[in-house]
C-alpha positions as CSV (number, residue, x, y, z in Angstrom):
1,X,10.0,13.2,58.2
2,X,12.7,12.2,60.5
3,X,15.1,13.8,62.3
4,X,18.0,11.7,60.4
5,X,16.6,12.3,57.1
6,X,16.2,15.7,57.2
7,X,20.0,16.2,58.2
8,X,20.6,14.0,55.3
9,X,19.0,16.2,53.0
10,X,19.9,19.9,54.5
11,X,24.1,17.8,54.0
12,X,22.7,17.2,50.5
13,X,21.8,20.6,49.7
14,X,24.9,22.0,50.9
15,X,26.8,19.9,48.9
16,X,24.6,20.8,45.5
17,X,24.7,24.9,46.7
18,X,28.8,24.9,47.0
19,X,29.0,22.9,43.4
20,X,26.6,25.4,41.6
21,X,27.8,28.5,43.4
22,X,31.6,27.4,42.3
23,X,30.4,26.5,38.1
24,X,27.9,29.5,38.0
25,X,30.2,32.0,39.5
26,X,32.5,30.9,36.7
27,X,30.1,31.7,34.0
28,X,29.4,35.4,35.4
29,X,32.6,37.0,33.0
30,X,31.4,35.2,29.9
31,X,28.0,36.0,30.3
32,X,29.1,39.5,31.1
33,X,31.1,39.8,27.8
34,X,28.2,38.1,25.5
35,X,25.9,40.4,27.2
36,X,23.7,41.7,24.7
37,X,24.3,38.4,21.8
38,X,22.0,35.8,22.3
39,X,23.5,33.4,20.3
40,X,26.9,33.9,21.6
41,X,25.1,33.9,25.5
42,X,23.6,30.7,24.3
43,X,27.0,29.3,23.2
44,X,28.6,30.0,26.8
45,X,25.7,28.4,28.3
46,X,25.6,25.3,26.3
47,X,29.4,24.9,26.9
48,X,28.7,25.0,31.0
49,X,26.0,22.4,30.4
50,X,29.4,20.4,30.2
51,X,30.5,21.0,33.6
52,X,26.8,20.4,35.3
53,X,25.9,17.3,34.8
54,X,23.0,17.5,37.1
55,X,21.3,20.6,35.4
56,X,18.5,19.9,32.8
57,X,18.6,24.0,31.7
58,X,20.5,27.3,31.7
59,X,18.8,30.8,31.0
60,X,19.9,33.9,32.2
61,X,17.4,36.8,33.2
62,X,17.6,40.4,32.8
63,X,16.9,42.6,36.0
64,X,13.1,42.1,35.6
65,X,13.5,38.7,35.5
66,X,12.6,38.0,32.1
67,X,14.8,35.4,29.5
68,X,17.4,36.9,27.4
69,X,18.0,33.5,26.3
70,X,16.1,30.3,26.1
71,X,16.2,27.6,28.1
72,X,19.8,25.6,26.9
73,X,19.1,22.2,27.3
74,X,21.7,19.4,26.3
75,X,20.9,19.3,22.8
76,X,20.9,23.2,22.2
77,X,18.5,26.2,23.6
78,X,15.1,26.0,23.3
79,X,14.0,29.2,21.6
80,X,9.9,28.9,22.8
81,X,11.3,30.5,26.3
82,X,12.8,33.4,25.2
83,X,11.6,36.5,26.4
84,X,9.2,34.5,29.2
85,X,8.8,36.5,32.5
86,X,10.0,34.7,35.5
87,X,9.4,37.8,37.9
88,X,6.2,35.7,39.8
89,X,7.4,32.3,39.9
90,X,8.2,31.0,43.7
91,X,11.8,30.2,43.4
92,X,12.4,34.2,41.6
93,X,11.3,35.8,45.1
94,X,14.7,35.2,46.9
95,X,17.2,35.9,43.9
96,X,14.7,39.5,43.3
97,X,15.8,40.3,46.7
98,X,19.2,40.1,46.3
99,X,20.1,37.1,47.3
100,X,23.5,35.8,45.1
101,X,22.5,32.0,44.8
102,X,19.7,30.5,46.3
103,X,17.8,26.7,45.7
104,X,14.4,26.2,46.2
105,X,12.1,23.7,46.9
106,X,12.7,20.7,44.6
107,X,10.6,20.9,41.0
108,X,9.8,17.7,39.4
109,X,9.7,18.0,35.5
């Protein structure tokens, strides 16, 4: 890969970091007061779907890293994902260490 395109994308993926860091750090006292309501945690999730246009889903984790919600796509959550453990999946290893916001490697879907 060349030289120019990977500055290209490393300007890309500063660009994508500061506009998710600034929406998801605006969901943290919502989430915080559903904590415990799925449904309601659900709501605030689908309403910040709004404000990302580029995001296909939302879930939040407990500690462990597994869903306390499901996966809240455009047209609602998607129950099937509830409760799924997230704790070994490659992207979960930076965010388990503490790290506040973090993007990994690009997934196709």
């Amino acid at each position: 890969m060349s030289e120019a395109l990977q500055a290209a994308i490393a300007s890309q993926r500063m660009l994508l970091h500061a506009r998710l860091a600034a929406a998801l750090s605006r969901l943290e006292a919502p989430c915080l007061e559903a904590w415990g309501d799925r449904a309601r945690l659900e709501q605030v999730l689908g309403d910040a779907m709004q404000a990302l246009p580029y995001c296909k889903y939302l879930y939040l984790l407990d500690p462990a890293a597994h869903q306390v919600t499901g996966n809240v796509s455009r047209t609602g959550p998607l129950a099937e994902h509830l409760g799924r453990d997230r704790s070994h999946r490659p992207y979960m290893s930076e965010a388990l260490a503490g790290t506040e916001l973090s993007l990994s490697d690009a997934y196709l879907s």
